[in-house]
C-alpha positions in Angstrom: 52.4 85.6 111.9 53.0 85.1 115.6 50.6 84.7 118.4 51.1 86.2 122.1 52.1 83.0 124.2 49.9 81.9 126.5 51.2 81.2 130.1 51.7 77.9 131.8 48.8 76.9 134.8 51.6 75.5 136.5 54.9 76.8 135.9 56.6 74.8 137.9 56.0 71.4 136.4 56.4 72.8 133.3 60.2 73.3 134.4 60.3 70.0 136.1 59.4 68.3 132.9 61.1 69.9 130.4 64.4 69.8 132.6 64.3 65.9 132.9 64.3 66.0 129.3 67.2 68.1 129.5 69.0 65.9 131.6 68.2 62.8 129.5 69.1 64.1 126.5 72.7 65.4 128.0 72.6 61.9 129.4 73.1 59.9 125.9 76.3 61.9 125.4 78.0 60.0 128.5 75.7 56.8 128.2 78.7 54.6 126.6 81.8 55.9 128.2 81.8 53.1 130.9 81.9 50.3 128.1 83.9 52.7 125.5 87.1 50.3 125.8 84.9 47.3 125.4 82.5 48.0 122.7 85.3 46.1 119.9 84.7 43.1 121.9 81.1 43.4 122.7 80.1 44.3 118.8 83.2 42.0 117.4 84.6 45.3 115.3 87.6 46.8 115.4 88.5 50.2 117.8 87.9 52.2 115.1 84.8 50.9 114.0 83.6 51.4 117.6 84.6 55.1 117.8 82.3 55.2 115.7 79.1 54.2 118.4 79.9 57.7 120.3 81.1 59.7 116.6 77.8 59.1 115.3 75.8 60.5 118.6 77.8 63.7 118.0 77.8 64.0 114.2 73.7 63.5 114.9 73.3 66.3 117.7 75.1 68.6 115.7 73.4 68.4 112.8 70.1 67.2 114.5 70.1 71.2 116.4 69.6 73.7 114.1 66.9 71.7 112.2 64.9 71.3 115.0 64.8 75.0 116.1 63.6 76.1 112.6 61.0 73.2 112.5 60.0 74.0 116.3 59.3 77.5 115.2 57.5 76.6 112.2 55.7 73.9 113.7 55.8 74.4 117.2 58.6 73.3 119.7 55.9 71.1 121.8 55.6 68.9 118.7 59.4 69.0 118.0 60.3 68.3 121.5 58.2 64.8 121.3 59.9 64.1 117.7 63.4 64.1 119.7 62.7 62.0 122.7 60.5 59.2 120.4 64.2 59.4 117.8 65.6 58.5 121.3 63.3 55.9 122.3 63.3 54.3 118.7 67.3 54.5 118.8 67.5 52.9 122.1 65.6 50.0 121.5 67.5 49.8 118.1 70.8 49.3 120.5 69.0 47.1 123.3 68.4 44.7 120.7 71.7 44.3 118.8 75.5 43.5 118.7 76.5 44.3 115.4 78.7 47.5 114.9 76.2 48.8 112.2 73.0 48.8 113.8 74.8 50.2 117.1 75.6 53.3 114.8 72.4 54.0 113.6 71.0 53.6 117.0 73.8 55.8 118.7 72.6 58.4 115.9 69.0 58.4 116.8 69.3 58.7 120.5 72.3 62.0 119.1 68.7 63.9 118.0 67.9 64.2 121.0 69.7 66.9 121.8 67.8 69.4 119.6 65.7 68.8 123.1 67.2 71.1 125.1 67.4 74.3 122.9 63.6 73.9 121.8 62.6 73.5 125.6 64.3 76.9 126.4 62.2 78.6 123.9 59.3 77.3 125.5 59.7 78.2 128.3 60.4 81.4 127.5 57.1 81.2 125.3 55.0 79.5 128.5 56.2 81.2 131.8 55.6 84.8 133.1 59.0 86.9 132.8 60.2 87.2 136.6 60.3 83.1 135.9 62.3 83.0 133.3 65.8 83.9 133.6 65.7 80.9 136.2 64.3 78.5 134.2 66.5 79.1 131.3 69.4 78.9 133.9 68.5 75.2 134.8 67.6 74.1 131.4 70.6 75.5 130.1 72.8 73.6 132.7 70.9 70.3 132.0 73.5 70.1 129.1 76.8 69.5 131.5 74.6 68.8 134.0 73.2 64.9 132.0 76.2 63.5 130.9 78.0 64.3 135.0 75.2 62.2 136.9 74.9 59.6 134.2 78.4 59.1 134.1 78.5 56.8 137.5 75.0 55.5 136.5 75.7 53.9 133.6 78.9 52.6 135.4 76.9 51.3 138.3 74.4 49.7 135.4 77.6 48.1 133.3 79.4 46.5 136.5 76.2 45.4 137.5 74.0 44.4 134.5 74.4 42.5 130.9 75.8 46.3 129.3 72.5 46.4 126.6 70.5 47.1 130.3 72.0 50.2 129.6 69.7 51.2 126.8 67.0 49.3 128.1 67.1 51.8 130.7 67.3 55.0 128.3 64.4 53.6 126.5 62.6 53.1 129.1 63.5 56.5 130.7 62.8 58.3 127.5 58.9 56.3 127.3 58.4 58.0 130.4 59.5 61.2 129.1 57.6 61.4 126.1 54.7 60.6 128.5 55.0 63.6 130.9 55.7 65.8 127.9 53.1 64.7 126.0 50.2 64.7 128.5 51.5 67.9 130.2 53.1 70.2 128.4 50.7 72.2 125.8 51.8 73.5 122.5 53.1 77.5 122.4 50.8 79.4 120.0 54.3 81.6 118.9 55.3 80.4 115.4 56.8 81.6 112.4 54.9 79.6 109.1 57.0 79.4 106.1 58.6 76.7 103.9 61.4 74.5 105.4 64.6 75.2 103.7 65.3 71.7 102.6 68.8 72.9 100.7 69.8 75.0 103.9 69.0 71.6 106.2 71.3 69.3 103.3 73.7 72.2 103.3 74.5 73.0 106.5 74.1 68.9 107.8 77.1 68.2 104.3 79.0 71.0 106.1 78.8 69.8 109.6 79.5 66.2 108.8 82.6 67.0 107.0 83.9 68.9 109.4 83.2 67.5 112.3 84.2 64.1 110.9 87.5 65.5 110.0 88.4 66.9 113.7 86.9 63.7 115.6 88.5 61.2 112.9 91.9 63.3 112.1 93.8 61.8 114.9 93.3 58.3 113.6 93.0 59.1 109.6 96.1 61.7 110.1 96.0 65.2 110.4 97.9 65.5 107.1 96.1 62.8 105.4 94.0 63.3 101.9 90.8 62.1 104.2 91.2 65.0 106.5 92.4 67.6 104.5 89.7 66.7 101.8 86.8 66.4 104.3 88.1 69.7 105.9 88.5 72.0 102.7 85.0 70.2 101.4 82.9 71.4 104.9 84.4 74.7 105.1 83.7 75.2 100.9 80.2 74.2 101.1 80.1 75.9 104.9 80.6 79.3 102.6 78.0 78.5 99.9 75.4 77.4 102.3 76.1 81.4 103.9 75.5 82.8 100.7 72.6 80.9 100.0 70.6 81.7 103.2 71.4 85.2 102.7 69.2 84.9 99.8 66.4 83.0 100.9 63.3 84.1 101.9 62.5 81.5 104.6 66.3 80.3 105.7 66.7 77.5 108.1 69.5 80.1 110.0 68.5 83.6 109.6 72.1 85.1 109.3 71.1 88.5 109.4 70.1 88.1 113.0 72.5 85.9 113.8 75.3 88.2 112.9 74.2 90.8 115.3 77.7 91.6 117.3 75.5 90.4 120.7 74.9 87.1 118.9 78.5 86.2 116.8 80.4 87.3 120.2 78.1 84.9 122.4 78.0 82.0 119.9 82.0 82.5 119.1 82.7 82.8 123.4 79.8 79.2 123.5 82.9 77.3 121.5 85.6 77.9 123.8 83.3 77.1 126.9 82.3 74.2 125.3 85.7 73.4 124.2 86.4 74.3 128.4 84.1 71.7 129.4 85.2 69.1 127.5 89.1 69.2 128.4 88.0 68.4 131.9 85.7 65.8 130.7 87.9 64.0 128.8 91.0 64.0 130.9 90.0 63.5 134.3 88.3 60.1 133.6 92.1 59.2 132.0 93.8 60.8 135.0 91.9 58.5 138.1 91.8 55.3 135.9 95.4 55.1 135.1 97.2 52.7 137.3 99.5 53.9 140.2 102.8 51.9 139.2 105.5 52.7 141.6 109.0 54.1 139.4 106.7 54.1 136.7 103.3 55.5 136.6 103.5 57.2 140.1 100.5 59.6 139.1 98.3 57.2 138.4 95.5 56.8 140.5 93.9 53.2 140.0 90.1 54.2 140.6 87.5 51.8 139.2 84.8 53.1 136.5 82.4 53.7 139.0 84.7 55.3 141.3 85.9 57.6 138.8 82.2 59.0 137.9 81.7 59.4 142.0 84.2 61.6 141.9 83.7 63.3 139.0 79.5 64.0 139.9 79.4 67.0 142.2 80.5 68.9 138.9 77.3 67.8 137.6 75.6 68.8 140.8 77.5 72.2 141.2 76.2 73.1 137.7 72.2 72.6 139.0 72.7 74.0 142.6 74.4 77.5 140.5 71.3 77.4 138.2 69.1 80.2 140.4 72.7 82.3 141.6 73.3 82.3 137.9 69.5 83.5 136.8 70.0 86.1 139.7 73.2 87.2 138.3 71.9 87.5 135.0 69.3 89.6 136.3 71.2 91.7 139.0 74.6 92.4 136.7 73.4 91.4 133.6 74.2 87.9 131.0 77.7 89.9 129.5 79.6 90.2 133.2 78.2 86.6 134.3 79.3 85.1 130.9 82.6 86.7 131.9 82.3 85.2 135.6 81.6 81.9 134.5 84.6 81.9 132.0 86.7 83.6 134.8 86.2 80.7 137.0 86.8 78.2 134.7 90.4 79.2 134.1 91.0 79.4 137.4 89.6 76.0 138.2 92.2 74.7 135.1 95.1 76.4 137.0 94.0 75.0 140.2 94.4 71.6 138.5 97.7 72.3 136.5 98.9 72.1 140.2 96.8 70.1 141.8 96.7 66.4 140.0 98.0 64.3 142.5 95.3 62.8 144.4 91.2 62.2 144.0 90.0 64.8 145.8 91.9 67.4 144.1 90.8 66.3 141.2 86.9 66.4 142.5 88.2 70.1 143.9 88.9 70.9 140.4 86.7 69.8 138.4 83.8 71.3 140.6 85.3 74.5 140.0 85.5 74.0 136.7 81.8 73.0 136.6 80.8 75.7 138.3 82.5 78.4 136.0 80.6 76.6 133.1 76.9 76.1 134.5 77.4 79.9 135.6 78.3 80.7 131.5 75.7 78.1 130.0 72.8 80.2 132.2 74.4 83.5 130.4 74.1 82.5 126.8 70.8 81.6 126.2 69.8 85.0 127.9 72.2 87.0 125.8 70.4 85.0 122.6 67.2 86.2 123.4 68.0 89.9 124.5 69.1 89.8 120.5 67.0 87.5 118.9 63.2 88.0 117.6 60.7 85.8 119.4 59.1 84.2 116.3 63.1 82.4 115.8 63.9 82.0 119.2 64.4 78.3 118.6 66.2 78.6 115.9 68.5 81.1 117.6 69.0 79.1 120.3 69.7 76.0 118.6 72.7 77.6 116.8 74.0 78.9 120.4 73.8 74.8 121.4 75.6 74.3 118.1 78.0 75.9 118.9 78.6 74.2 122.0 78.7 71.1 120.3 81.6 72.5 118.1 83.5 73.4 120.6 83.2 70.3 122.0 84.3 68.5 119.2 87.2 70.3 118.5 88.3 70.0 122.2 87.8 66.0 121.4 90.4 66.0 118.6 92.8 67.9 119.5 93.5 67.1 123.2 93.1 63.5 121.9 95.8 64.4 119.9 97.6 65.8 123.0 97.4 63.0 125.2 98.4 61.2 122.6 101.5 63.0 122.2 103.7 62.0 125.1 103.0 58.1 126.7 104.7 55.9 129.0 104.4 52.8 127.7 103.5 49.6 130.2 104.3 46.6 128.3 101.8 44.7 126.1 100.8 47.1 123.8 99.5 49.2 126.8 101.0 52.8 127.2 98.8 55.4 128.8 99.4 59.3 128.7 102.2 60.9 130.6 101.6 63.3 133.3 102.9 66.5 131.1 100.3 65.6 128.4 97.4 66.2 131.0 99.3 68.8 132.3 99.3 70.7 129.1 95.6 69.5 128.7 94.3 72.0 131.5 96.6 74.5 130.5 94.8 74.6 127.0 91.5 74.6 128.9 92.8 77.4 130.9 93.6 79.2 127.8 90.2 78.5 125.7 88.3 79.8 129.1 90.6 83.5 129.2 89.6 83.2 125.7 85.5 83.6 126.2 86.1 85.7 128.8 87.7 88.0 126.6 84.9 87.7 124.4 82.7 88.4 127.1 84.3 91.6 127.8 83.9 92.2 123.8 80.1 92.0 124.1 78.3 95.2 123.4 77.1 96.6 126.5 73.5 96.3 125.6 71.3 93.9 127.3 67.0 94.3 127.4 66.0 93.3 130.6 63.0 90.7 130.4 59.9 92.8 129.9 56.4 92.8 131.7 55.0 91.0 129.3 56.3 88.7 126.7 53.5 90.1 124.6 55.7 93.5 124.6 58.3 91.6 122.9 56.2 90.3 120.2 54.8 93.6 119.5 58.4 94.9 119.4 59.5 92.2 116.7 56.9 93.0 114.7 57.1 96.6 115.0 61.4 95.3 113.8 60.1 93.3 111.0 57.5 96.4 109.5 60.2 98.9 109.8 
């Protein structure tokens, strides 16, 4: 049984908190990229070993999502929100204080659960703040996801060129101490819960599943697409994938309700959150590649020869374009509804990816692009969570949109894979065992981003055209789930 939510005294701290949270949790997915081509030296392993420091960080996000909306609805998402920033203290101290491969891992894992952050703070908020508040706060929250990982990009640059690179998690750990503070001393608990058991099969099902899969797609370029270890991973995640369906079908208490979240609102918005997320990350990974490579007249001459901290400089205003949208995109889901500015944000994502098929040739345009990018994507993450919740019942609000991040994540990974795969695909090799993509490969890179963002935006257009505008009273939608759940 579910209570009516009781309102924040102060609203607006409530956001502020909640959205630093945000942002440090986005911030552990970048927090390694400046020392990504170093870490075999630094933890004396090999390069495969070490992809494993930023595999295990996405492997534990993934899986670390959807268990923390259904606990955070059980058990409240104040209480869950403090379990994921003290995994990311505990896992940043874990890193501070080592340089051996396996520890690292662990570590890199912990700090991965934070992420289940973000979607419990939107239900929250939703929970805490009066309804004309909401579609803006959800908008910045949401965005805290791209927007993390943009700023700390040059930050963690600054800190590695600067500082002994374990500063880095010093500074995480210290970051997230501060955190867990301000969360804990003032943010109060949400009385909207749904009690029931924990489905402890559903949690081991759906983590087997994720693993396997997601292990295949990050690992296949290395293992072999073709290889028994990817195949066998991939046919294993998608067979248990099945079984764990059927079984939460059949549960009473199921850590995904799949009856709501196959609602046409919900499959469309969760299918249209993979190819965004897949969107993002074809930007993200290339245009690092892109400015780093060395300009080597006759032989590289699109290589632009920017330093690490250079290159997150320049890629930052994407971050910044995502939180300066945040209100246009609450306003937008308000004025025209979360379907048409879902289809917005994807529309201007392709056309940032064919402004860059054509425009690769200098920094700038690079920093042109990938703001536009940006902004096509922190204009689609405000739309989803508020097409979630005009479907989903309040009492599994964090559950719901913990999928929706999942999904994200997903997409994500599969962008990882396969345009590593891509880039991989046609080098120019520089002597000494060095070769470094050729400019078709990254060319072909934002043409696939181009075509994943058409692809949500269809989607977007697919999405009934029903959309509940927020109510007076979040109490009305309470009384309206449970009026759903008796009939």
């Amino acid at each position: 049984m579910t209570t009516a939510p009781e309102k924040s005294p102060n609203p607006r701290l409530l956001i502020a908190v909640l959205c630093f949270g945000g942002l440090l949790a986005s911030f552990m997915q970048t927090l390694v990229i400046p020392i990504v081509g170093k870490l075999p030296e630094y933890l004396d392993t090999s390069a495969d070993n070490a992809s494993w420091v930023i595999t295990s960080t996405l492997l534990a996000a993934a899986v670390g999502m959807p268990i923390a909306g259904r606990l955070a609805d059980m058990f409240g998402k104040r209480a869950v929100i403090l379990g994921c920033i003290a995994a990311m203290i505990v896992g940043s101290v874990i890193c501070a204080l080592t340089s051996l491969v396996v520890p690292m891992i662990v570590g890199r894992g912990l700090q991965g659960l934070a992420m289940g952050l973000i979607p419990c703070g939107i239900s929250l908020l939703r929970d805490k703040l009066d309804p004309a508040r909401i579609p803006g706060a959800i908008a910045t929250m949401s965005a805290t996801l791209g927007v993390g990982g943009a700023i700390g990009l040059p930050v963690a640059a600054w800190i590695t060129q600067t500082f002994d690179w374990h500063v880095l998690f010093w500074t995480s750990a210290g970051l997230a101490t501060f955190t867990f503070i301000l969360v804990f001393t003032l943010v109060s608990e949400s009385q909207v819960k749904s009690p029931g058991t924990f489905d402890i099969i559903g949690a081991v099902g759906l983590t087997t599943a994720l693993v396997a899969l997601l292990l295949a797609l990050s690992k296949g370029a290395t293992w072999g697409w073709t290889s028994a270890m990817t195949l066998g991973l991939t046919v294993a995640g998608l067979a248990i994938l099945a079984i764990w369906g059927w079984f939460e079908l059949r549960t009473k208490t199921p850590l995904v309700d799949l009856r709501t979240s196959r609602q046409p609102i919900i499959v469309l918005t969760n299918a249209a959150s993979v190819l965004i997320g897949f969107s993002l990350m074809a930007i993200g990974l290339s245009a690092p590649q892109l400015l780093q490579i060395p300009n080597i007249p006759g032989v590289v001459d699109y290589g632009m020869g920017e330093t690490i901290l250079a290159t997150g400089l320049i890629l930052a205003p994407g971050g910044l374009m995502m939180m300066f949208l945040s209100p246009v995109s609450a306003r937008l889901n308000i004025v025209i509804g979360p379907k048409f500015t879902l289809l917005i944000g994807a529309s201007v994502i392709a056309a940032g990816y064919v402004t860059s098929v054509f425009l690769m040739a200098e920094p700038w345009q690079i920093l042109v692009a990938n703001v536009i990018v940006s902004a096509g994507v922190g204009i689609g993450y405000s739309a989803m969570p508020a097409l979630i919740m005009s479907a989903a019942p309040l009492h599994q609000m964090a559950a719901a949109n913990s999928l929706n991040s999942l999904m994200r994540s997903i997409g994500t990974a599969i962008a990882s894979a396969l345009l590593a795969t891509i880039l991989a695909s046609s080098v120019i090799d520089l002597g000494g065992g060095q070769s470094v993509p050729s400019e078709s490969s990254f060319r072909l890179v934002f043409i696939v981003g181009s075509i994943a963002a058409i692809g949500a935006a269809l989607l977007a257009l697919s999405i009934p055209n029903k959309y509940v505008r927020p109510p007076k009273s979040l109490g009305a939608i309470e009384a309206n789930d449970n009026a759903e759940a008796v009939s």
